[in-house]
C-alpha positions in Angstrom: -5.4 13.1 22.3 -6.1 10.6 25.2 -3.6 9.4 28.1 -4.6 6.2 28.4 -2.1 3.3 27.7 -2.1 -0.6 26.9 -1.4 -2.2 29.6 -3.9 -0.9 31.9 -7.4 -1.8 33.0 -9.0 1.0 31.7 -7.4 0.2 28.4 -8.7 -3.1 28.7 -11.9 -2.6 28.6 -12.3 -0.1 26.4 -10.5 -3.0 23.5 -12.7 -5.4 24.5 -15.9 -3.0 24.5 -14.9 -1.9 21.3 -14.3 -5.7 19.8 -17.3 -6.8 21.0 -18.8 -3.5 19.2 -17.0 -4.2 15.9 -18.3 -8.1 16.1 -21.6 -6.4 16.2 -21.4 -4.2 13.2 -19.6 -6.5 10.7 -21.7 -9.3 11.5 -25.2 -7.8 10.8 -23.4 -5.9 8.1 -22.1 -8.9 5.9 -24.3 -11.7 6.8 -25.7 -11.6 4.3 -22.9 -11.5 1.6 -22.9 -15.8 1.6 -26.5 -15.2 0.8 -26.6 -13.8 -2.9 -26.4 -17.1 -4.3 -29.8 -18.0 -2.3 -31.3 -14.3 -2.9 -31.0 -15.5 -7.0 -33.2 -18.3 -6.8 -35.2 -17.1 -4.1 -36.3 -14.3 -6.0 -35.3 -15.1 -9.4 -33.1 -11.9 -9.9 -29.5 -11.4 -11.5 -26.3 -11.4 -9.4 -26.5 -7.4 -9.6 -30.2 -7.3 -8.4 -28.9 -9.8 -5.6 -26.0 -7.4 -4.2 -28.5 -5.0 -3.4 -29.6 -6.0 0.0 -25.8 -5.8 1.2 -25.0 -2.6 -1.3 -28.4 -0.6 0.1 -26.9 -0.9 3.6 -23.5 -0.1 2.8 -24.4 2.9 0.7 -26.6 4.3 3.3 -24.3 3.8 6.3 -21.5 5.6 3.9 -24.2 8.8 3.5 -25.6 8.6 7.4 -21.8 8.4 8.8 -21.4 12.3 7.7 -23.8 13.5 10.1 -23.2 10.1 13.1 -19.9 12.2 14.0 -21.2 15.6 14.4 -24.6 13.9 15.9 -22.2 12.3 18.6 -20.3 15.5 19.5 -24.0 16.8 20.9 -25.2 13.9 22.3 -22.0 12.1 23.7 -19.8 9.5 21.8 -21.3 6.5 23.8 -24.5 7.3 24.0 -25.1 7.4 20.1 -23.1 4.1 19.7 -24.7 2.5 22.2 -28.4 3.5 20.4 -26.6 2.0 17.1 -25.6 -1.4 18.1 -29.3 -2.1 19.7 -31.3 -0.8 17.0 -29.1 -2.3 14.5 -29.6 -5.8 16.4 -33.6 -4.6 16.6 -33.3 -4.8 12.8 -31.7 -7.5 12.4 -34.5 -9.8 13.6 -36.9 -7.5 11.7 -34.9 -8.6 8.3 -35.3 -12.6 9.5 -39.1 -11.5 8.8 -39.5 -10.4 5.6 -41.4 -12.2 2.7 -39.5 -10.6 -0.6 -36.4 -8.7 -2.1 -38.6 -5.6 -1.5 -38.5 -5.5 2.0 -35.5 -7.3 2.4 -34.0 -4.2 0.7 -36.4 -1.5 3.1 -34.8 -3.1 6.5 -31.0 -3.5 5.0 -31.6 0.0 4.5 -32.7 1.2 7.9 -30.1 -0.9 9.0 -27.2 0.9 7.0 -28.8 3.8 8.5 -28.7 2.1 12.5 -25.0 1.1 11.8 -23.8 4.6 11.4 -23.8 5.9 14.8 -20.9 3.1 15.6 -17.7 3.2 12.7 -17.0 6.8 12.5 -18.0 7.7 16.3 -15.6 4.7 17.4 -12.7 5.8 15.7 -13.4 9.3 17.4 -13.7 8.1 20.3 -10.4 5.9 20.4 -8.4 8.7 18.7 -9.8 10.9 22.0 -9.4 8.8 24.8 -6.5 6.4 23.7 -2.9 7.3 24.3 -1.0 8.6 20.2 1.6 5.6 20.8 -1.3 2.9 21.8 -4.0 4.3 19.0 -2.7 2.1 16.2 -2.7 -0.8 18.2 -6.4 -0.2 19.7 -7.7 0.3 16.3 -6.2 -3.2 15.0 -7.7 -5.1 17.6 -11.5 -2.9 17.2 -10.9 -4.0 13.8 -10.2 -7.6 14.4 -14.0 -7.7 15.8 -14.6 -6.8 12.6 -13.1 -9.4 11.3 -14.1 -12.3 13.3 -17.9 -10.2 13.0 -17.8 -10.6 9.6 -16.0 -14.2 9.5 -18.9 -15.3 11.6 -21.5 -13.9 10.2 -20.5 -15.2 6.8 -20.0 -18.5 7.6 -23.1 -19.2 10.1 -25.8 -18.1 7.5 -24.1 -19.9 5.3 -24.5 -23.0 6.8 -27.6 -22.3 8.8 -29.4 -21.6 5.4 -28.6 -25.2 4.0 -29.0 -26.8 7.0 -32.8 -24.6 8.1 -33.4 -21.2 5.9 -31.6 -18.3 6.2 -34.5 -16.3 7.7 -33.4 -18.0 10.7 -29.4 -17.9 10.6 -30.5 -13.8 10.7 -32.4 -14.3 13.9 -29.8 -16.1 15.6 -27.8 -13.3 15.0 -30.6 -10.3 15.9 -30.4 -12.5 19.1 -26.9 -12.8 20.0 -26.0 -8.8 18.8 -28.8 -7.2 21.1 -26.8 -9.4 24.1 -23.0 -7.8 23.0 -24.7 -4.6 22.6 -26.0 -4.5 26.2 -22.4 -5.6 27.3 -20.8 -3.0 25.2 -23.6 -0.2 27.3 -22.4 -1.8 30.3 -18.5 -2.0 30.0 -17.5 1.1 27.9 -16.4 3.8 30.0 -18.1 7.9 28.8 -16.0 10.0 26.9 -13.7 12.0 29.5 -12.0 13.9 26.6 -15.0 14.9 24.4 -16.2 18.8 24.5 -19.7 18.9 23.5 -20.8 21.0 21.4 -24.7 21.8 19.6 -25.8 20.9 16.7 -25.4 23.0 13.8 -25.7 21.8 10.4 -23.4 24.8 9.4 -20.6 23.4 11.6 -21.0 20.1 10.2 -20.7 21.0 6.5 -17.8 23.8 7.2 -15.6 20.9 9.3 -16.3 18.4 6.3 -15.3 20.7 3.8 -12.2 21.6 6.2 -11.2 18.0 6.0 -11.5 18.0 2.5 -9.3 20.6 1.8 -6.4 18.5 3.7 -4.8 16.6 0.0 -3.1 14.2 2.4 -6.7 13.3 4.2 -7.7 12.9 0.7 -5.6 10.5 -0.3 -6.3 8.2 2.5 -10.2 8.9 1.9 -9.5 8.2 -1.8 -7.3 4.8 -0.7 -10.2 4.0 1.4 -12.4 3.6 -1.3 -10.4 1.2 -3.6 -9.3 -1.3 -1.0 -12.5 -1.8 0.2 -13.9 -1.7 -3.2 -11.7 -4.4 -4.2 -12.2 -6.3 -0.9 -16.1 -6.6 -1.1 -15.8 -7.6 -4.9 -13.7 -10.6 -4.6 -15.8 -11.5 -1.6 -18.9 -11.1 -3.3 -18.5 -12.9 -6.1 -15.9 -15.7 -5.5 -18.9 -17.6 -4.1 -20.5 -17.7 -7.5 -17.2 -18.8 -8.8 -17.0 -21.9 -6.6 -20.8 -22.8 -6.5 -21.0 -23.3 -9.9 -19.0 -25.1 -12.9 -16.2 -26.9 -12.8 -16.4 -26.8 -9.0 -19.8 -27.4 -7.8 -19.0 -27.2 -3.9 -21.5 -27.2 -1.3 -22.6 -23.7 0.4 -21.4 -24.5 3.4 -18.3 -25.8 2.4 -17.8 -22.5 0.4 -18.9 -20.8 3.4 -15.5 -22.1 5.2 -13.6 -19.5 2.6 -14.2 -17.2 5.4 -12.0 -18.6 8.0 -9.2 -16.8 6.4 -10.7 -13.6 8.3 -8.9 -15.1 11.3 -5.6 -14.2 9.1 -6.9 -10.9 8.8 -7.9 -9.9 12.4 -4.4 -11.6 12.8 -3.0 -9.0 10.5 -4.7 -5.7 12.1 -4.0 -6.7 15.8 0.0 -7.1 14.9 0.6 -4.1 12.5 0.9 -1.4 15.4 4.0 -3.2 16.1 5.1 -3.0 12.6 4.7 0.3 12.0 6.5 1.7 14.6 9.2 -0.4 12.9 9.1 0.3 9.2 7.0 3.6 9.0 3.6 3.9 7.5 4.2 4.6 4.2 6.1 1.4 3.8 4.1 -0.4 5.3 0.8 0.9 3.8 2.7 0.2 0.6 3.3 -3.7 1.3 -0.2 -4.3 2.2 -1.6 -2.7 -0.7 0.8 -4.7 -2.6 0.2 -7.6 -1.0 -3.7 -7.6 -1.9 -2.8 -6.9 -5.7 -0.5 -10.1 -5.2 -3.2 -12.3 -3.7 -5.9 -11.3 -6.1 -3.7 -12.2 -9.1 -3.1 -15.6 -7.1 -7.1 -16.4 -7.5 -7.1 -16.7 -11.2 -5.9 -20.0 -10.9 -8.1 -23.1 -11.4 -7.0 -25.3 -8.1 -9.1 -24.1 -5.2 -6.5 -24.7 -2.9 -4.5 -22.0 -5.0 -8.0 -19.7 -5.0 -8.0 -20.2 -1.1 -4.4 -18.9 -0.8 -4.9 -15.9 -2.7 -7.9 -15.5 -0.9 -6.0 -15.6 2.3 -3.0 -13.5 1.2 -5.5 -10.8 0.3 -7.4 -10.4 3.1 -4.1 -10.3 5.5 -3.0 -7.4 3.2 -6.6 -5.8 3.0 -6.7 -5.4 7.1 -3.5 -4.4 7.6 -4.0 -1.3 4.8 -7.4 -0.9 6.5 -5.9 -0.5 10.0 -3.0 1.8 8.6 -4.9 4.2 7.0 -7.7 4.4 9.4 -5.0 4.9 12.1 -3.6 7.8 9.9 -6.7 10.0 9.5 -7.3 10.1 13.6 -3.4 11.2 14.0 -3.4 13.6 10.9 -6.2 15.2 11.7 -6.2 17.7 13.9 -9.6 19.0 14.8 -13.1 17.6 14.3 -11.9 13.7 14.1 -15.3 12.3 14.2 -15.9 14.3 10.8 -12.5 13.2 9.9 -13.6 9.9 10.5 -16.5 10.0 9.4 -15.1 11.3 5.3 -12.8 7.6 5.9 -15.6 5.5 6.1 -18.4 7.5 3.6 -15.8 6.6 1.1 -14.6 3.2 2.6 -18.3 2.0 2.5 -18.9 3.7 -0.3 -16.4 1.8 -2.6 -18.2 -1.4 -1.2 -21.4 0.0 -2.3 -20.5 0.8 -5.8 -17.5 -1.5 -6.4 -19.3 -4.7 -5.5 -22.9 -4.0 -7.9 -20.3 -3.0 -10.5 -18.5 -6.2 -10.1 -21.4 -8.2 -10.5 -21.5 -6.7 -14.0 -17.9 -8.0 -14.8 -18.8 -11.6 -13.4 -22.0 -11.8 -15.3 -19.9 -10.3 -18.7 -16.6 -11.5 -18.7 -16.3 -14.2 -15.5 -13.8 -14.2 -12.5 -11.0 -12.9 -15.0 -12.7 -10.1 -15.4 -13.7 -9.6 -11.7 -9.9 -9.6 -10.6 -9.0 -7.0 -13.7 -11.2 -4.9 -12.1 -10.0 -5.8 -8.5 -6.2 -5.3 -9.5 -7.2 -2.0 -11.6 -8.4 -0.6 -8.1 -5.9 -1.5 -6.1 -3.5 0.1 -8.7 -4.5 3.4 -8.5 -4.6 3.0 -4.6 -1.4 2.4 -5.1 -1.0 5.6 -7.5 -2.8 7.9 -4.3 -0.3 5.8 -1.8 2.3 7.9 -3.6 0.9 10.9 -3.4 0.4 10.5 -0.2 3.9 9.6 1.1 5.2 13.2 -1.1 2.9 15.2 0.6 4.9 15.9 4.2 2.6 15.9 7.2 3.4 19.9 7.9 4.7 20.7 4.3 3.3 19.6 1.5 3.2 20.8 -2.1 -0.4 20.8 -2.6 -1.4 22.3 0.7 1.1 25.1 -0.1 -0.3 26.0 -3.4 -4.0 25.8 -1.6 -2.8 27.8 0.6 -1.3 30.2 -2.3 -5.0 30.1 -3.5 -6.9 31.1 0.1 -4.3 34.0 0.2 -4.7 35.4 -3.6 -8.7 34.9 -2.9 -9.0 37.1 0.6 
């Protein structure tokens, strides 16, 4: 683990590197999402067929993450995330370009593909160089650039679309990411912790299965999965809710939904504190909670109702997000990016599949049955939280009996 604490200026400007880094991902990432509504009538496709230029990325940034890590621990941690962020922001003016779904779908691809080299390989890189008792904090406010990234995103090609088209809202944005990408090149300090290693594709499938075999890592992976699942779903699809009947708002005014991700960069910058308070587990429990509690709140028919669920949701859905990522980096204890790297295969992963399945539920049984399915995730999140908090970070049950197994085997 790394030495260096808040307070000082090296800390500094690794955090605000590493915002501007996560402004970067989640904004090219889910500008988009707004957009599914427009992608319908553009190209006269279903709600499903609509998801896919956000699900393609999302399902290969999940798939490319498994070898970023590894990738990173050859080349240098900075290095491959500084080659992320400007061919991601490359991309993104590409997709501003393209005539149909088709191609829309290619670039969203490649750019899924682009993003990889910067979730995994940033969490590595903060679990290396950041001091254990500043790590949580670090993280929350990385991840609050994510949440501003993908407030702004959301809401700017929202209303640039109405306003102009949305081929344009994306070049604004291609624009703007290549100049926080340079800025990120120039400001983050090189690894000083990192011990490079070469690439060998049997060391990155023997330290993936090594992280597998941890139950407690698997939990978290498993956790990962369902809150983001659920968190893409409701985002996805509550736009369709408030577009259409009985509401018939504007896009852009729908688009202002989106502010509540101020709540939930709020929520991941202040959790550190929190934690060190209540515990983890606890607290992992409430905010889990606290997302099933806000979904349930968006089955009402007032919109100022929907907008507090909405809000109550996302707070709970950062602050999980923040916990758990904080937890692989500290319970892992060799090959973190790789570590990492399994958290956010199945975090993006769950976006991928949870939000085209959800437009299946919308189109069949309407918002109701988008939130059963939401609350149905988050409920057996809640069934892995449990395991996880038995399992004892140096004794656990399962571990022991896999351990049983390894020694019967050999």
């Amino acid at each position: 683990m790394g030495s260096i604490t808040s307070g000082t200026k090296r800390y500094r400007q690794i955090n605000w590197a590493f915002f501007c880094a996560g402004f970067v991902t989640f904004i090219t990432l889910y500008d988009v999402q707004p957009l599914l509504p427009v992608f319908t009538r553009e190209f006269g496709v279903s709600a499903a067929f609509a998801s896919l230029p956000l699900s393609v990325t999302t399902c290969a940034l999940a798939v490319s993450m498994l070898f970023a890590g590894t990738i990173s621990e050859t080349l240098g941690r900075k290095a491959v995330m500084v080659a992320s962020l400007v061919t991601t922001s490359i991309l993104a003016l590409i997709t501003s370009q393209t005539a149909n779904l088709e191609q829309l779908v290619v670039v969203r691809f490649l750019q899924g593909i682009a993003l990889a080299g910067l979730p995994a390989v940033a969490m590595a890189y903060l679990s290396e160089e950041i001091a254990p008792s500043s790590l949580t904090s670090a993280i929350g406010l990385y991840i609050s650039g994510n949440a501003i990234g993908g407030m702004t995103g959301r809401i700017f090609t929202a209303v640039m679309s109405e306003q102009t088209s949305w081929r344009a809202a994306l070049e604004v944005i291609g624009v703007v990411c290549l100049v926080l990408s340079l800025y990120f090149a120039k400001t983050l300090p090189p690894s000083e912790n990192l011990k490079k290693r070469p690439f060998a594709v049997r060391y990155l499938f023997s330290s993936l299965l090594r992280q597998l075999k941890d139950p407690g890592l698997l939990c978290l992976y498993g956790i990962s999965f369902l809150i983001m699942g659920s968190f893409v779903t409701l985002y996805n699809y509550i736009t369709f809710r408030l577009l259409g009947a009985p509401y018939h708002l504007s896009a852009w005014l729908v688009s202002l939904i989106f502010l509540v991700y101020m709540l939930g960069s709020f929520s991941s910058s202040m959790i550190g504190g929190q934690v060190e308070r209540f515990g983890r587990g606890r607290m992992l429990f409430l905010t889990i909670g606290t997302m099933v509690f806000g979904a349930a709140v968006t089955t009402s028919r007032d919109v100022g109702s929907i907008v507090t669920g909405i809000a109550i949701f996302t707070c709970g859905f950062f602050g999980a997000h923040t916990i758990a990522s904080s937890w692989v980096g500290s319970r892992a204890k060799t090959a973190r990016a790789q570590a990492a790297s399994l958290y956010l295969f199945f975090y993006y992963l769950g976006s991928s599949v949870s939000g085209t399945v959800g437009g299946v539920f919308w189109v069949s049984h309407g918002w109701g049955g988008v939130v059963l399915l939401i609350i149905g995730l988050l409920l057996l999140a809640l069934a892995l939280w449990k395991l996880l908090t038995s399992c004892a970070a140096a004794e656990c049950p399962a571990r022991n009996a896999v351990a049983s197994l390894d020694a019967m085997r050999s």
